[in-house]
VOZA-544497 format. One record per residue: x, y, z of N, C-alpha, C in turn; residue in one letter. Coordinates in nm, 3 decimals. Layout:
N
[r [X, Y, Z], [X, Y, Z], [X, Y, Z], a]
...
END
This chain:
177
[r [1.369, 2.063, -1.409], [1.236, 2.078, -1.354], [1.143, 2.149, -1.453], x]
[r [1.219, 2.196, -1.550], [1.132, 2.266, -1.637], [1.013, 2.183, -1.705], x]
[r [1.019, 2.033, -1.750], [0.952, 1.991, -1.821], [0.826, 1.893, -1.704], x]
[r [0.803, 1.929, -1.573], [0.773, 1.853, -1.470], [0.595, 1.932, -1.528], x]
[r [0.515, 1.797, -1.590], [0.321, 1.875, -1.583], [0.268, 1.789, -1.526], x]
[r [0.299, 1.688, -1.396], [0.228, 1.636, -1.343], [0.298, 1.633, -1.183], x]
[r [0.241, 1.633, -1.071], [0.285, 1.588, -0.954], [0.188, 1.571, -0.904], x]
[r [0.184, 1.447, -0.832], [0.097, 1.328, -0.778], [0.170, 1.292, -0.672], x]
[r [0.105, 1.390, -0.565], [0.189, 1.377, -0.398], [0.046, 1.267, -0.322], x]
[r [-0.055, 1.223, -0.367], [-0.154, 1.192, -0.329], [-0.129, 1.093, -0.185], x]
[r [-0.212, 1.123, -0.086], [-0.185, 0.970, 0.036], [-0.016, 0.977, 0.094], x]
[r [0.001, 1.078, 0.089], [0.185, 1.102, 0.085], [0.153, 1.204, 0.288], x]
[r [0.069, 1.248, 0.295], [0.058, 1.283, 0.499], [0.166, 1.412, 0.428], x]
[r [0.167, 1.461, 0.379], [0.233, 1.612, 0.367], [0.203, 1.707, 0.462], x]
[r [0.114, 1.704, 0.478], [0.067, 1.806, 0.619], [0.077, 1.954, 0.581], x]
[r [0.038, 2.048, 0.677], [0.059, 2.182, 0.611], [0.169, 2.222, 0.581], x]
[r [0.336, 2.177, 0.638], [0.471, 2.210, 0.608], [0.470, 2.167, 0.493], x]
[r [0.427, 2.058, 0.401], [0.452, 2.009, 0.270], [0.357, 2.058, 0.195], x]
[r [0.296, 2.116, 0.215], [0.169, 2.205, 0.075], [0.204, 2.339, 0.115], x]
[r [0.286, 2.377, 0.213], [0.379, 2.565, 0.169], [0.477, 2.493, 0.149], x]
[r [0.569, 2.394, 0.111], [0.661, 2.399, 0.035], [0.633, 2.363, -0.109], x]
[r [0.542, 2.309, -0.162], [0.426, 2.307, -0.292], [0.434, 2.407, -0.314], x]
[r [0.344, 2.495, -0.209], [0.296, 2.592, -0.262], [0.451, 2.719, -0.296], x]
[r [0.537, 2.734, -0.187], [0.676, 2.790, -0.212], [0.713, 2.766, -0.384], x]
[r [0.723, 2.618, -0.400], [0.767, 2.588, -0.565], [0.679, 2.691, -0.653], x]
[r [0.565, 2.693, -0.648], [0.441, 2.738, -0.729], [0.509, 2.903, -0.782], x]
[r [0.474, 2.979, -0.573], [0.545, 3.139, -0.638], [0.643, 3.128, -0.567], x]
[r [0.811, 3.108, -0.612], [0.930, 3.105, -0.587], [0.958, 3.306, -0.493], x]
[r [1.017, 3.310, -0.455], [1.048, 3.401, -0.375], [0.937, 3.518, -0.302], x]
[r [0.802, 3.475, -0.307], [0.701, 3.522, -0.202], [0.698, 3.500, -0.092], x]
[r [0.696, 3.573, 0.022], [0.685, 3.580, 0.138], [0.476, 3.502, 0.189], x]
[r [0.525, 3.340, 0.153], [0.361, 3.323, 0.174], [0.322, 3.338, 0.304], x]
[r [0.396, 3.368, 0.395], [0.291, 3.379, 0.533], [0.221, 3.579, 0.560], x]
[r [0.319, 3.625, 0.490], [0.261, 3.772, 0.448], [0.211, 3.811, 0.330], x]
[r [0.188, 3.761, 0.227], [0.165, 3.795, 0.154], [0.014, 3.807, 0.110], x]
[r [-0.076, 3.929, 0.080], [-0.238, 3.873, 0.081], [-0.287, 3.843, -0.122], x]
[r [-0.355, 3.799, -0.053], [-0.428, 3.755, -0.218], [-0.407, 3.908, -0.294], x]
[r [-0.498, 4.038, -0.225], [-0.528, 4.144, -0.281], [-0.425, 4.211, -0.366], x]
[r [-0.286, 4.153, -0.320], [-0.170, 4.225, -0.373], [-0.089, 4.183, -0.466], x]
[r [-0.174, 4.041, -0.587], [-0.192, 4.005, -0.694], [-0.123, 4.101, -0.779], x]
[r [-0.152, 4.183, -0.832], [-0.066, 4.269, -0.944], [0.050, 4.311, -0.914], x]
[r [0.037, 4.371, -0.734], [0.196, 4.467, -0.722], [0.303, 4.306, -0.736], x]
[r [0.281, 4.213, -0.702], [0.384, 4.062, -0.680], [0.360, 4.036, -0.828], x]
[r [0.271, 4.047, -0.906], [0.292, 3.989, -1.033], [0.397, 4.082, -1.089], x]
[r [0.381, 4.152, -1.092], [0.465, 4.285, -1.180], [0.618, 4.231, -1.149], x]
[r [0.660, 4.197, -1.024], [0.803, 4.158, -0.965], [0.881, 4.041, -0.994], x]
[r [0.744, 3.941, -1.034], [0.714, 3.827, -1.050], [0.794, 3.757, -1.199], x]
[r [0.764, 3.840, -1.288], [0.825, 3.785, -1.376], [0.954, 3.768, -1.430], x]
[r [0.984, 3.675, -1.514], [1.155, 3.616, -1.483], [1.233, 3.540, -1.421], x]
[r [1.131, 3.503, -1.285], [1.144, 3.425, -1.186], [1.146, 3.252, -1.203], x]
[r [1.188, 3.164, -1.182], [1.235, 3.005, -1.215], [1.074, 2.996, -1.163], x]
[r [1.033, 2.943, -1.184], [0.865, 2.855, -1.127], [0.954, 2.678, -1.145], x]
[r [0.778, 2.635, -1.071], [0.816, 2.510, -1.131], [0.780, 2.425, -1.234], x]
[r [0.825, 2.501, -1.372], [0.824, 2.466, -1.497], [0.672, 2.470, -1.544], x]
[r [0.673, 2.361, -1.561], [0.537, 2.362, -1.688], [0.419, 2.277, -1.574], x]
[r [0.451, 2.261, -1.474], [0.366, 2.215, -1.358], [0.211, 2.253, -1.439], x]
[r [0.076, 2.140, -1.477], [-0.032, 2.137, -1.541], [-0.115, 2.116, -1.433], x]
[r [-0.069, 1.974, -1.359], [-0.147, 1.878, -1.276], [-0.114, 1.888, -1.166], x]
[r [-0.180, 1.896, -1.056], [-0.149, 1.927, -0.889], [-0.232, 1.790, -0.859], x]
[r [-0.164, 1.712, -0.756], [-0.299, 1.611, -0.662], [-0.231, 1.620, -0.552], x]
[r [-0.272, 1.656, -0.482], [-0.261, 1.669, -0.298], [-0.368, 1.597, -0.253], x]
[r [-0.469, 1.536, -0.332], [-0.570, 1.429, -0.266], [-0.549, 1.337, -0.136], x]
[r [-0.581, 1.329, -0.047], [-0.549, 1.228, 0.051], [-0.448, 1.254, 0.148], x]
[r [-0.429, 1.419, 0.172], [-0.313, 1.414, 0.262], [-0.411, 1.555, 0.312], x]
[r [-0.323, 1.568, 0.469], [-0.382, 1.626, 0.575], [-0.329, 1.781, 0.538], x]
[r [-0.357, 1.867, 0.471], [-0.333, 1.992, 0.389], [-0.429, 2.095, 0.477], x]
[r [-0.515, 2.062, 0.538], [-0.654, 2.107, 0.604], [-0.640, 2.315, 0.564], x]
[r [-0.715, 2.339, 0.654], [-0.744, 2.523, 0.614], [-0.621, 2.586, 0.597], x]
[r [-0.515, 2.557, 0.708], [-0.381, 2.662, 0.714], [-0.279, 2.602, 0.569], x]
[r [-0.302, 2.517, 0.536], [-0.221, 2.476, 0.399], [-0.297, 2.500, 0.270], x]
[r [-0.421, 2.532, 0.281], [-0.532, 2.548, 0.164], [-0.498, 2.714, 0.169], x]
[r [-0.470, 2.782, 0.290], [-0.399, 2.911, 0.286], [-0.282, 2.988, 0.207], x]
[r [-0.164, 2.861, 0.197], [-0.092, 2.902, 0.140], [-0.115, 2.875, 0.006], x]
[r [-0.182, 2.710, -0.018], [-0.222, 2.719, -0.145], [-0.269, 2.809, -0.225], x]
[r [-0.397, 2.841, -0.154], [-0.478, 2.962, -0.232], [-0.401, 3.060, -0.278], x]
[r [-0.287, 3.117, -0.196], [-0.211, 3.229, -0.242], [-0.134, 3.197, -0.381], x]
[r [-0.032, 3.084, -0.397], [0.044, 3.038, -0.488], [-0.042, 3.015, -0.593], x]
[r [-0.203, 2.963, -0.612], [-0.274, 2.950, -0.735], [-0.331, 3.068, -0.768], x]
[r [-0.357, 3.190, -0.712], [-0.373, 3.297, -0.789], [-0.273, 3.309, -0.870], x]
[r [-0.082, 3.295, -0.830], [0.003, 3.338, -0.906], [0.043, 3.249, -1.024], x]
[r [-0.009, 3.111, -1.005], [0.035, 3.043, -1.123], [-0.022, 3.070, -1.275], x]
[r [0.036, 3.058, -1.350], [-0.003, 3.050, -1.492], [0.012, 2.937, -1.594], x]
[r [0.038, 2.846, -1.523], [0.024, 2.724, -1.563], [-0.119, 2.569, -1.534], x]
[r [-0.092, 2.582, -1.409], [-0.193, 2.447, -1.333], [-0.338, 2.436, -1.423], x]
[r [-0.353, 2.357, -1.451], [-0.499, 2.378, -1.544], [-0.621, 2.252, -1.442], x]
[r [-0.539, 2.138, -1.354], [-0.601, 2.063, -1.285], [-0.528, 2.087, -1.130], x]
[r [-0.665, 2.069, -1.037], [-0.638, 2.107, -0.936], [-0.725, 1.986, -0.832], x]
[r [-0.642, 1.873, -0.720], [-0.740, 1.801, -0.706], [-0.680, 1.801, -0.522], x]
[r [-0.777, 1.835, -0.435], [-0.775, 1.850, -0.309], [-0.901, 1.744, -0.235], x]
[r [-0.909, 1.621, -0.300], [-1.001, 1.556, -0.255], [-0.985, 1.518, -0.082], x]
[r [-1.055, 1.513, -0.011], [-1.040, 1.422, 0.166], [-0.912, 1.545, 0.192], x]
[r [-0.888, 1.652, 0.247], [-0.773, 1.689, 0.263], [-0.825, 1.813, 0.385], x]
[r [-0.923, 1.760, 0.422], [-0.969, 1.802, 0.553], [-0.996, 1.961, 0.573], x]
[r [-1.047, 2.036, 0.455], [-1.085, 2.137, 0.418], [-1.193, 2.174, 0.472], x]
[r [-1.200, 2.258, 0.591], [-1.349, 2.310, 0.627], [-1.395, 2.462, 0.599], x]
[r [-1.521, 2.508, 0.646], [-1.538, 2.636, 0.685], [-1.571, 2.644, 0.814], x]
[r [-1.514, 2.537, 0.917], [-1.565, 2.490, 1.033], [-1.668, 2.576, 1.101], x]
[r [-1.764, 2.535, 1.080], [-1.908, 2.598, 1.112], [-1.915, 2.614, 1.258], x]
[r [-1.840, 2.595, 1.358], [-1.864, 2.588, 1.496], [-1.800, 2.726, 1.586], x]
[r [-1.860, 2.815, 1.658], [-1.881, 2.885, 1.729], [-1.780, 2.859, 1.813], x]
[r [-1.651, 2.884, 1.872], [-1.619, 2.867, 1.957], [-1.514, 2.978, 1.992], x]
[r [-1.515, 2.997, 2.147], [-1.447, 3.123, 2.218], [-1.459, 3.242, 2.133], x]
[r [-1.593, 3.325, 2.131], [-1.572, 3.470, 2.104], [-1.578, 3.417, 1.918], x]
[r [-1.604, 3.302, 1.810], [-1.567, 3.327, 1.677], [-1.377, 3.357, 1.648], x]
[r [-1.306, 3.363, 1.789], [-1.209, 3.309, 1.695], [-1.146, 3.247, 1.622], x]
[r [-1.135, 3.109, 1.638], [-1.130, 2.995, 1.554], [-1.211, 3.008, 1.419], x]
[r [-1.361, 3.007, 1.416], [-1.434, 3.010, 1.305], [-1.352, 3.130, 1.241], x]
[r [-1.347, 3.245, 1.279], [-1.286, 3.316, 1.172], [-1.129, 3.314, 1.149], x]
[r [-1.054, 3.256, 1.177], [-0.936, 3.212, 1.135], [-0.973, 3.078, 1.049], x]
[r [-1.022, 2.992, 1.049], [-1.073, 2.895, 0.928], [-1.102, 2.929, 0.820], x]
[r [-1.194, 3.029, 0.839], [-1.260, 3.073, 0.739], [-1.165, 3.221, 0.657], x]
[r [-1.047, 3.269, 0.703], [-1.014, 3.331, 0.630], [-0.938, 3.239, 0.526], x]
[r [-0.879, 3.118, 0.562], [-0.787, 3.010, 0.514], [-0.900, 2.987, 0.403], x]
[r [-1.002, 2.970, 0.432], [-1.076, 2.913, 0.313], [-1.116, 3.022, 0.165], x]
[r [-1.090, 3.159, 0.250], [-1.118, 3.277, 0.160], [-1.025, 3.280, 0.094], x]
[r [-0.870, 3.233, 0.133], [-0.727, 3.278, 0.083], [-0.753, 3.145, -0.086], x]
[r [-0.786, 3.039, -0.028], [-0.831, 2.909, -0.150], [-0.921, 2.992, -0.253], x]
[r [-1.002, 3.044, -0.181], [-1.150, 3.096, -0.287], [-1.103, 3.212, -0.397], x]
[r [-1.003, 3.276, -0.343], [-0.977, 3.359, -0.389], [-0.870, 3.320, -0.526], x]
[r [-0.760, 3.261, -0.467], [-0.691, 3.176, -0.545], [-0.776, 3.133, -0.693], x]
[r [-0.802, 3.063, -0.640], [-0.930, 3.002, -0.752], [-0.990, 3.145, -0.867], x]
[r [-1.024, 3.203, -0.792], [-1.104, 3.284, -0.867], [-0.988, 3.389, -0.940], x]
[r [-0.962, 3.364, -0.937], [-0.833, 3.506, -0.988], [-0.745, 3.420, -1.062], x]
[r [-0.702, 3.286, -1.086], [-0.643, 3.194, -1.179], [-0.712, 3.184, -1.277], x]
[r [-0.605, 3.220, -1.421], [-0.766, 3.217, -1.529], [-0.691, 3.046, -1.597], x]
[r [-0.591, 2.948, -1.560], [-0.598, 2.876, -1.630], [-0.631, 2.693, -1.590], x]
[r [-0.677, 2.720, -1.441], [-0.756, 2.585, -1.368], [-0.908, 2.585, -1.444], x]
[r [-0.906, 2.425, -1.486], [-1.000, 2.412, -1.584], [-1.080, 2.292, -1.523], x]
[r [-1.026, 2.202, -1.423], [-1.066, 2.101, -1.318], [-1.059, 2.123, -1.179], x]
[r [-1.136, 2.139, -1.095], [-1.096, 2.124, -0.977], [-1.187, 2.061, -0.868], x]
[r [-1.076, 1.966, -0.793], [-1.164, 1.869, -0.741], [-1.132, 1.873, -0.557], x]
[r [-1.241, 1.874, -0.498], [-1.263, 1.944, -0.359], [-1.373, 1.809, -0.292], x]
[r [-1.342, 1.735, -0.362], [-1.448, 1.618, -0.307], [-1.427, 1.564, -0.148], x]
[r [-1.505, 1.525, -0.088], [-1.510, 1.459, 0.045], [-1.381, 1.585, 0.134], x]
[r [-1.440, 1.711, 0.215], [-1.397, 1.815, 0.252], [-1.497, 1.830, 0.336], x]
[r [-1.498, 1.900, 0.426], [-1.597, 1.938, 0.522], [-1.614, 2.117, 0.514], x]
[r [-1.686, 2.090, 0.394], [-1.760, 2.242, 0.360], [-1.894, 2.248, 0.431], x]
[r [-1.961, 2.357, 0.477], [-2.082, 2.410, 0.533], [-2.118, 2.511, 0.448], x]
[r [-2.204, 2.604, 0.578], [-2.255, 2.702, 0.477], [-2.165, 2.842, 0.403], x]
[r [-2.075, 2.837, 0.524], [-1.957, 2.920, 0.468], [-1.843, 2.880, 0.305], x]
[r [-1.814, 2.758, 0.325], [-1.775, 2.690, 0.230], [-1.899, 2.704, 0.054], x]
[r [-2.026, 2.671, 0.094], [-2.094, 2.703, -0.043], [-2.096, 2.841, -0.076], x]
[r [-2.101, 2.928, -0.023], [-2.106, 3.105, -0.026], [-1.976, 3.100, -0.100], x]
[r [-1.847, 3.037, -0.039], [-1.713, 3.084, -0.131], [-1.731, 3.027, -0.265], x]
[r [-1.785, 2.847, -0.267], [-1.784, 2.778, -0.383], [-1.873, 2.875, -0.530], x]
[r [-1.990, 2.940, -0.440], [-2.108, 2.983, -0.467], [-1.994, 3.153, -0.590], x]
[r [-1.947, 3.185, -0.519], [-1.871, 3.303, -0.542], [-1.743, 3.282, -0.642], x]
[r [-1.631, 3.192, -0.592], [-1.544, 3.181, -0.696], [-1.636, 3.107, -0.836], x]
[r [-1.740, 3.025, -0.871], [-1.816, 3.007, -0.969], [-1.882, 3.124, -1.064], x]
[r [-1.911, 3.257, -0.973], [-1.934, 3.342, -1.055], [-1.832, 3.424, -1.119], x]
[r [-1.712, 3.415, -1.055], [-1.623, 3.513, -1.104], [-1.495, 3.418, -1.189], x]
[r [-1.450, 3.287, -1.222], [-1.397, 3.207, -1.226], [-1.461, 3.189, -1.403], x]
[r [-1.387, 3.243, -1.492], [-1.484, 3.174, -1.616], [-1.401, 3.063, -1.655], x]
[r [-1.304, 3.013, -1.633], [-1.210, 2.904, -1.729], [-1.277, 2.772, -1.648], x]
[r [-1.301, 2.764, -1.536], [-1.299, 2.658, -1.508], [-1.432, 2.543, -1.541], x]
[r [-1.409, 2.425, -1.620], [-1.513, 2.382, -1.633], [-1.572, 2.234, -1.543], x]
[r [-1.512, 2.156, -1.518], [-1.526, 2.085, -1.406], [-1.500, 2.108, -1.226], x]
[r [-1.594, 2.096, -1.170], [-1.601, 2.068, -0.980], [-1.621, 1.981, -0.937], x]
[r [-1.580, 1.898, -0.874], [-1.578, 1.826, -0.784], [-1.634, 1.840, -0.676], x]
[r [-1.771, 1.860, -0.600], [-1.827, 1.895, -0.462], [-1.844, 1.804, -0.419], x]
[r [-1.868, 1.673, -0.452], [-1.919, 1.537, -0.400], [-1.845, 1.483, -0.256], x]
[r [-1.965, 1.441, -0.188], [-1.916, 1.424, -0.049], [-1.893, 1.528, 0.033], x]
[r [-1.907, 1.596, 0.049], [-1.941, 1.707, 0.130], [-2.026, 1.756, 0.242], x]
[r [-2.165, 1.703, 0.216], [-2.254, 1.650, 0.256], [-2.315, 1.867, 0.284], x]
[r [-2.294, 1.868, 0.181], [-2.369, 1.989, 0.154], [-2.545, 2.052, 0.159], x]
[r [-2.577, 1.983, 0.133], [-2.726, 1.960, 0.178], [-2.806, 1.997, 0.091], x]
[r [-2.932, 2.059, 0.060], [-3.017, 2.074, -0.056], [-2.982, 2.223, -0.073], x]
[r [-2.983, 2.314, 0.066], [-3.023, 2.471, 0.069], [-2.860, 2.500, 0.009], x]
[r [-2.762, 2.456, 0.083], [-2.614, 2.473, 0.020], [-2.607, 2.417, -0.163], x]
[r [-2.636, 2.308, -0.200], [-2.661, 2.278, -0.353], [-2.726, 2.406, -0.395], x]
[r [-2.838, 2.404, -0.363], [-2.904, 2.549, -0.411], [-2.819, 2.661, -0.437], x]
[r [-2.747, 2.678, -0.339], [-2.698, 2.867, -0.339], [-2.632, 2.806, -0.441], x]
[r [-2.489, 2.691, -0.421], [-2.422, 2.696, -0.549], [-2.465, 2.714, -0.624], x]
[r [-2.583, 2.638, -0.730], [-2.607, 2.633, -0.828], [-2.631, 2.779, -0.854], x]
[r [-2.659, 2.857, -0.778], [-2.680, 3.010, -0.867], [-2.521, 3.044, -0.890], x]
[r [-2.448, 2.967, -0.834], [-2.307, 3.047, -0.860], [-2.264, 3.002, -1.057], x]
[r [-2.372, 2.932, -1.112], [-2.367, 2.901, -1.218], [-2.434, 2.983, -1.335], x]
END
């Protein structure tokens, strides 16, 4: 597995059980359902020495139902990688689900899933592509896009297309530039 720089799970219905076991390969012996982004250094420090999965460059999870709670675990495993340089989550049902319902619980359980991705992102210094096309981002979704862009210097291609982001959401991003 060492020499593995591409996996192309694309249109494959993985669902969230198959992007935490992705994401499991990524950081091998992390506890991803406890583990928070913030605690990046104390897990790195432990971290090393550990089997990964090799020289893994290229990720495509494009086209499979991965939605917020699997973009959760993702996010966690791509802060820890030091490899992935392309990252492509096109149609994979990614929201900041903008909708109000019972008390904001739901909205804010979505939206931490989407913080756990944002964060990911932003704290990986070697993703250099990443593609998020046709996702159901709002205004919560451009604020994160808006944010991992300012703090994120390696990465030089995004993918936002289809989104249906709107002029005022284009806007904020673009200051994230």
């Amino acid at each position: 597995m060492d020499s593995l720089e591409v996996l192309d799970l694309m249109g494959n219905e993985i669902g969230v059980s198959g992007t935490r076991a992705i994401a499991g390969l990524l950081a091998p012996g992390i506890d991803l359902d406890s583990f928070q982004v913030t605690d990046v250094r104390s897990v790195l420090a432990g971290f090393e020495g550990r089997q990964r999965i090799g020289c893994l460059k290229k990720l495509n999870l494009s086209y499979n139902c991965t939605s917020d709670a699997g973009c959760g675990y993702l996010g966690k495993a791509i802060c820890i990688s030091n490899t992935i340089n392309r990252l492509s989550l096109e149609n994979c049902e990614i929201s900041d689900n903008g909708t109000y319902k019972k008390k904001n619980q739901i909205y804010i359980y979505v939206y931490i899933r989407c913080k756990y991705l944002r964060r990911g992102i932003e704290r990986n210094n070697t993703l250099t592509h990443l593609n998020v096309a046709a996702n159901r981002f709002g205004d919560l979704g451009a604020r994160e896009i808006q944010t991992f862009l300012l703090r994120n210097n390696s990465l030089q291609k995004l993918d936002i297309s289809r989104n249906r982001l709107g002029a005022q959401r284009t806007m904020d991003i673009a200051k994230g530039f």
